[in-house]
N, C-alpha and C positions, 0 to 999 in steps of 0.2 A: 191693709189696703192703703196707699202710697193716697195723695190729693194733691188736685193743682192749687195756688194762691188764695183762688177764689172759695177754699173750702170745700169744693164737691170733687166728688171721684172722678178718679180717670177714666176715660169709658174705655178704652184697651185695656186696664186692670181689670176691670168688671167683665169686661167678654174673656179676658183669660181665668179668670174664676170660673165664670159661668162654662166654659166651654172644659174646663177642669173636672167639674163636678159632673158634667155630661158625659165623660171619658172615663170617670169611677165607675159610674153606675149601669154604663155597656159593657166594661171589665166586669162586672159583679153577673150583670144577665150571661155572659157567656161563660162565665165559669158555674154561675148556676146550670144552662144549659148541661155544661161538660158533665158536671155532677149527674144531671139524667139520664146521657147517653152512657154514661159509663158505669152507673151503675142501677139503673130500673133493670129488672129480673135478673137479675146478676148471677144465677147460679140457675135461669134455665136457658140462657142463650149467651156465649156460645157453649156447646159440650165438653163433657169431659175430657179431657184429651189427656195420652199418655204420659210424655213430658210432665205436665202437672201432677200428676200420680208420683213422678219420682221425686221433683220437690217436694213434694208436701213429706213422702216417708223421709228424705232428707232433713226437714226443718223436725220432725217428730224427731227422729235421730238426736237433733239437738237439745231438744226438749227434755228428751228422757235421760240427758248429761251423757250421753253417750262418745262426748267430742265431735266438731266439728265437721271430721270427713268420716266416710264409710269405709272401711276398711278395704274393700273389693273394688272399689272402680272410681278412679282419679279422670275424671272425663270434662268438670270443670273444676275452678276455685272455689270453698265455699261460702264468700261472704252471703252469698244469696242464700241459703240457709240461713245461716246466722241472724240475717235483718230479718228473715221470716219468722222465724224459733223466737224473736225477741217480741217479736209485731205478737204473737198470738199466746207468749209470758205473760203480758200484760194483763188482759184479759181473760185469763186461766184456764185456754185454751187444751185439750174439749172437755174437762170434766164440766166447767160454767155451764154448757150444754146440755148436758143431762142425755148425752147419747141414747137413743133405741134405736130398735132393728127397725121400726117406719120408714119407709121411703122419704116421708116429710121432714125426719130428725135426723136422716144419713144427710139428707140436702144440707142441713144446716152449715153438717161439716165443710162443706166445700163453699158456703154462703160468705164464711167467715173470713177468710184468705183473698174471695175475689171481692169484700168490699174492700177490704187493704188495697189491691190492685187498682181499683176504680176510684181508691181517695189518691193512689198517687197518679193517676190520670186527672186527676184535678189538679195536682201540684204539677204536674208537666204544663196545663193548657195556661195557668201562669207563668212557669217560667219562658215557655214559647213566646208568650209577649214581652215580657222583660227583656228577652235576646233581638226581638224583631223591632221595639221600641228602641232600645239603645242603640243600633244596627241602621234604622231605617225610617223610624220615624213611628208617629201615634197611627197614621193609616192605614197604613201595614201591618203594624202590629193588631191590631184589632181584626184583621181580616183570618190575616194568621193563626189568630187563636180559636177565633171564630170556625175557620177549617176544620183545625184539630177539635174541635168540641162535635161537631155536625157530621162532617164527611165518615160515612161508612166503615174505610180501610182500618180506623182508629180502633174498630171491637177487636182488633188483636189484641190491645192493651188490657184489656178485661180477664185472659190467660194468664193465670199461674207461672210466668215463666221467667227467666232470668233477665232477659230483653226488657220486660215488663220495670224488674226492679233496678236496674241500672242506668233506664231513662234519666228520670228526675236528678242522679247523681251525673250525668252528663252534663244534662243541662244547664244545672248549677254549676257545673265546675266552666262551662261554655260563657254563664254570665258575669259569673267572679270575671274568670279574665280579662271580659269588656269592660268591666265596672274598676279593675288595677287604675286605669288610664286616666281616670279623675278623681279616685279615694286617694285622702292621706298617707290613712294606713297601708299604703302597697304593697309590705312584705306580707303584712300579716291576711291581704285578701288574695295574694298568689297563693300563699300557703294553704288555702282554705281552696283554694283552687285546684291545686296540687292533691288533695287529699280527697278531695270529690272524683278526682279521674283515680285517682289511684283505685278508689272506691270501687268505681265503673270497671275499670280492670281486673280487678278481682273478684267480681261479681261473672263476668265473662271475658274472655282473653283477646275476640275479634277485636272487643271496641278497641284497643289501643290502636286501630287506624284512623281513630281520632286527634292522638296525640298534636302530629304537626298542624292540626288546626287552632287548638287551644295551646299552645307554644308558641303559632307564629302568633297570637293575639295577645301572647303575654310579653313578648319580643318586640313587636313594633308600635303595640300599645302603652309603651315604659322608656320609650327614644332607644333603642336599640341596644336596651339592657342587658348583657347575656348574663350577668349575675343574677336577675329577675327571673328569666330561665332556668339557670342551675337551682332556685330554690323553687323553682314550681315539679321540677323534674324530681326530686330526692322522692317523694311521700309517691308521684308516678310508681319510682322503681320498688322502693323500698316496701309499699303495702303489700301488693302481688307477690313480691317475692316470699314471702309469709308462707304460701303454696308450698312450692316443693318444699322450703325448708320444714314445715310439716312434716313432710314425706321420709325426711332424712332422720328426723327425729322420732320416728314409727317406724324405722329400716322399713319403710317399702320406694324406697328412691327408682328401683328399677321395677318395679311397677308402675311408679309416676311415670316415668320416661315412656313406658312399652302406651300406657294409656293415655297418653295425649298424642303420642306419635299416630297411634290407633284413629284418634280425630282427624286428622290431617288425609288419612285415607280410606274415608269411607264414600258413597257414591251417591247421588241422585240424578235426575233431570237436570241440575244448575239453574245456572243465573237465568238464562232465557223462559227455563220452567215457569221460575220465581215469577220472573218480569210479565207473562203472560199471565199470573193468575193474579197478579195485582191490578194487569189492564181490564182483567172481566170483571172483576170485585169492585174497584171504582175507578170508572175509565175517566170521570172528570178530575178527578185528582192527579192521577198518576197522567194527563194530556197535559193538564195547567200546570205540574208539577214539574216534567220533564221543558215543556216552553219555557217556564220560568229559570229553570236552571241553564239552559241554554241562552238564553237571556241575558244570565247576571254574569255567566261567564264570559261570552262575549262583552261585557262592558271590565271586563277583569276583576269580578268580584272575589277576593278572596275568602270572604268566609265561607260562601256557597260553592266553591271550589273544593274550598279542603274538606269541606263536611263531606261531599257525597263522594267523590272520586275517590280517593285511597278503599273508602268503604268497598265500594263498588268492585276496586278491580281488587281485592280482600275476595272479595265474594266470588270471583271469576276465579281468582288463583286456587281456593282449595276445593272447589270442584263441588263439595257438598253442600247444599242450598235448602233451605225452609223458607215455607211464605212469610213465617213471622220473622225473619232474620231480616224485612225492610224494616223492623220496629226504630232502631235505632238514627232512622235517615228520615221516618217520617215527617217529622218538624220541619227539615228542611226542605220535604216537598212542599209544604205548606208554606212556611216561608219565601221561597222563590216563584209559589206561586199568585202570595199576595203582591210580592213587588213586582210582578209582570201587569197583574189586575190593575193595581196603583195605577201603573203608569198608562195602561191604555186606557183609563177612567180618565186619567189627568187630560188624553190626547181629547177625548168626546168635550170634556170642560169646554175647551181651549175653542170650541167649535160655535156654542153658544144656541145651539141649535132646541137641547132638551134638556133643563137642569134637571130634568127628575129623573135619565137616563142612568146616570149613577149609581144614584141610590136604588132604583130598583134591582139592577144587575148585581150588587151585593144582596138584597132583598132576596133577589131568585134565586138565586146559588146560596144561600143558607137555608133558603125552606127546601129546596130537592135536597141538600146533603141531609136536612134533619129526619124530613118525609121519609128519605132512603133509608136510614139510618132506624127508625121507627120501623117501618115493618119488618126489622130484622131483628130488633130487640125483645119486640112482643112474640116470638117464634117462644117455643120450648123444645129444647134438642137435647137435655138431658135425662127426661122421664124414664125415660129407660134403663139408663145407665142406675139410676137410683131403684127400680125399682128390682132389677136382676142384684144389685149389693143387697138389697135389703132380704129377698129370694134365700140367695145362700147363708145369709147370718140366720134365719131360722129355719136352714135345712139342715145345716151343721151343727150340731147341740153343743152348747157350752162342755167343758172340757172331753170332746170327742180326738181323742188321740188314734184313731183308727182309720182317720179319712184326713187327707193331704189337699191342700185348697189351691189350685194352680190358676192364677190370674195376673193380669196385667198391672202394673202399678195403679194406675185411674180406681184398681178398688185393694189391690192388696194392703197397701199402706192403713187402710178400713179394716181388712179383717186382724191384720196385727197388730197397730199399736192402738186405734181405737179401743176394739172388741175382744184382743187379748185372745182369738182363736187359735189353736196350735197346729202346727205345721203347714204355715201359711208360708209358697215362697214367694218372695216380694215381688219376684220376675218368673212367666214361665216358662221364657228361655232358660234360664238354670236347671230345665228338665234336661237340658240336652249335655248337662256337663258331671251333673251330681246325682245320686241315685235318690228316689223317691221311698220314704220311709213306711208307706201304708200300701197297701193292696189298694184299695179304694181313695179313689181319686173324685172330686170334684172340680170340673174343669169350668172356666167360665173364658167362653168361645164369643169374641168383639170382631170388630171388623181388623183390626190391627193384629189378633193370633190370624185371621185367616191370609192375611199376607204374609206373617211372619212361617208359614205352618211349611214351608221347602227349606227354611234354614236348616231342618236335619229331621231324621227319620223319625225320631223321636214324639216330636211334635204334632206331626202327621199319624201312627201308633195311635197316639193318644187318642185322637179327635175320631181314628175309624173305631178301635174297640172299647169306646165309651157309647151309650146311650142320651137322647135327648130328654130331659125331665123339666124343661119349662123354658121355655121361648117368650121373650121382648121385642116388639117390635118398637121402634121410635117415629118420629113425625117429619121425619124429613123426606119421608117418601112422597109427603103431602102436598111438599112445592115442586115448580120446575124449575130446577137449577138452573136450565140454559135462557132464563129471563133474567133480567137486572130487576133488585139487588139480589136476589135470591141467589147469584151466582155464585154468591158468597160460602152458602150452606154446603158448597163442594167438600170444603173441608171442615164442615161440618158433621162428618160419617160415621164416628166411633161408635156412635147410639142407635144406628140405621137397625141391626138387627144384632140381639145376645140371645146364643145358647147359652144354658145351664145344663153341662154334658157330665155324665157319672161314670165311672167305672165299677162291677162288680166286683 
């Protein structure tokens, strides 16, 4: 602490301490916060959902040194396996467990993965302040992070999914490239920058409509270095590419090519789907989000430009849309929406009218987002799903080679490398390609076979000359989706009702 002549401190040193110390310890409350929303009941809300079913038997894949990709379907990269298989190495993932057929000890399995998830939603609600701090300032950054800890739309992050694991490597690689512009060591934090997106990209292939945003920040953050560029771009191109050459080194290269091409054309609702079920889910986010973006472009913001646009019209161009494919942009709704907040705080200051006008209007808007965010967390929407896995694992007797297990990933991945049941197909759409080795069939009927059951006659076969032997209902039929937040459990459906269907 610096002093003037007369021996006593400076009273601006002492209020930039003091107001330092006060800026820790609302960083530490909101990350404690993040920590609760993202990970209290972590494995009964949100549900199981498909997607996660096939990561997980992916990272098992790895687990059981089977090599990184799966031999049948090149659909993504696999580093997101890989960080998973490594996250759950550590911990001696699942024999530590001590698996049983209980419904309580199959939970575990899936407990385990999603607190991964929910520690690196904590590692995100920090780096979002780091980025909105260096970017914008300590008011905004706190607001921002504050969002991403409270606001509702954030339980996507809580998902098993690839979105989920290549945030925080965005992230970083977003605040390396801010932080090149006044480090030393420049090369060596592009390089670390470089290696973080490269990361993101090989964890999933959308994000690189990231690239020109952490490019132009390494470009005009370095006096218009393109050499600074060229070494942030190599570890870009060079990790990803790891992918196909994989593929070439397993001759399945024309499989690579037929299954990514396969991405590019597959179908939904779109972007507008997406964009409507993010405005029911949290309409104060995705209002203050889009304001604010609007906002920062109009004043020619570039970060907030490149972050969401390329993404965006990404998402318009390949036609196939998932609600949680906003995972990657949702920072910068948060962000755009704090420096919209800021500054119409700054205008009410400026007015003198209510000082306490402020600070309540951040007050408000963090107890609704958390309020909201709480009756959504204390739901259970997986009981079911746990309890139909646990169903079948003591309906089908240890080495029953006579009965063929036809289920979704959300539990095949359970009765294979778990439980070690045999003739379990991981998918049971591969009824509709490969022939079924037993007479006797147990079928385990979710909401997602019953959509799936017109992809081929097969599917449909199965589901009419099978019997029902035990029915799960789940507790989403409990709320009314068309209220807020509830609107959220929309896609909360997989657990709504499971047959457990047999064949003679």
């Amino acid at each position: 602490m610096k002093s003037n002549f007369n021996g006593t401190s400076n009273p601006k040193d002492v209020t930039y301490q003091i107001n330092s110390i006060r800026i820790k310890y609302l960083l530490f409350a909101i990350l404690i916060l993040s920590g609760f929303t993202h990970l209290w009941n972590a494995v009964g809300f949100p549900d199981l959902f498909f997607d996660e079913g096939v990561y997980m038997r992916r990272a098992m894949h790895v687990l059981a040194g089977l090599g990184p990709q799966e031999a049948f379907f090149h659909d993504h990269p696999f580093f997101g396996q890989i960080f998973l298989a490594s996250m759950l190495y550590v911990i001696g993932f699942p024999a530590s467990l001590h698996p049983s057929t209980s419904p309580d000890s199959i939970s575990t399995l899936y407990l385990v993965p999603r607190i991964i998830m929910g520690l690196l939603a904590v590692a995100d609600t920090f780096l979002i302040y780091k980025i909105a701090e260096n970017r914008y300032g300590t008011k905004v950054a706190l607001i921002s992070s504050m969002l991403f800890a409270v606001m509702p739309m954030t339980w996507m992050v809580r998902r098993i999914l690839l979105d989920s694991i290549l945030l925080p490597f965005l992230l970083a690689s977003i605040l390396l490239a801010m932080k090149s512009k006044t480090c030393n060591r420049k090369s060596a934090i592009v390089l670390l920058s470089g290696i973080c997106m490269g990361l993101a990209v090989f964890t999933k292939i959308p994000v690189f409509a990231m690239i020109p945003l952490v490019a132009g920040l390494v470009y005009f953050g370095n006096q218009k270095n393109a050499k600074m560029v060229v070494l942030w771009i190599i570890p870009v191109i060079l990790i990803p590419f790891i992918w196909p050459l994989q593929s070439i080194e397993s001759g399945q290269f024309n499989l690579w090519v037929d299954d990514v091409l396969s991405q590019t054309q597959r179908h939904s609702s779109g972007l507008p789907y997406i964009s409507k079920l993010f405005f029911e889910m949290d309409p104060v986010l995705f209002v203050l989000g889009m304001a604010g973006m609007a906002f920062c472009i109009y004043r020619k913001d570039y970060v907030i430009l490149m972050w969401f646009v390329p993404f965006v019209i990404f998402l318009l161009a390949i036609g196939f849309n998932q609600y949680f494919y906003w995972i990657p942009v949702l920072p910068v709704f948060c962000i755009s929406a704090s420096v919209l907040i800021v500054r119409v705080l700054g205008m009410i200051k400026k007015e003198k009218t209510n000082k306490v006008t402020p600070y309540a209007i951040i007050v408000g808007l963090g107890v609704f987002g958390l309020a909201s965010t709480v009756l959504l967390i204390t739901t259970n929407m997986s009981s079911s799903e746990f309890q139909a896995a646990s169903f079948v694992l003591q309906h089908v007797k240890d080495r029953d080679n006579q009965t063929t297990i036809l289920a979704s990933p959300t539990y095949s991945w359970l009765f294979d490398s778990v439980f070690h049941k045999q003739n379990v197909f991981i998918d049971y759409s591969l009824a509709l390609w490969q022939p079924i080795p037993t007479k006797k069939v147990v079928l385990v009927v979710d909401q997602h076979y019953l959509i799936d059951i017109n992809r081929g006659s097969k599917l449909k076969q199965l589901y009419n000359d099978s019997k029902t032997i035990a029915t799960f209902d789940g507790n989403v039929k409990n709320y009314d989706t068309s209220l807020y937040p509830y609107t959220n459990l929309r896609v909360n459906y997989e657990g709504h009702r499971i047959e457990i269907k047999e064949t003679s």
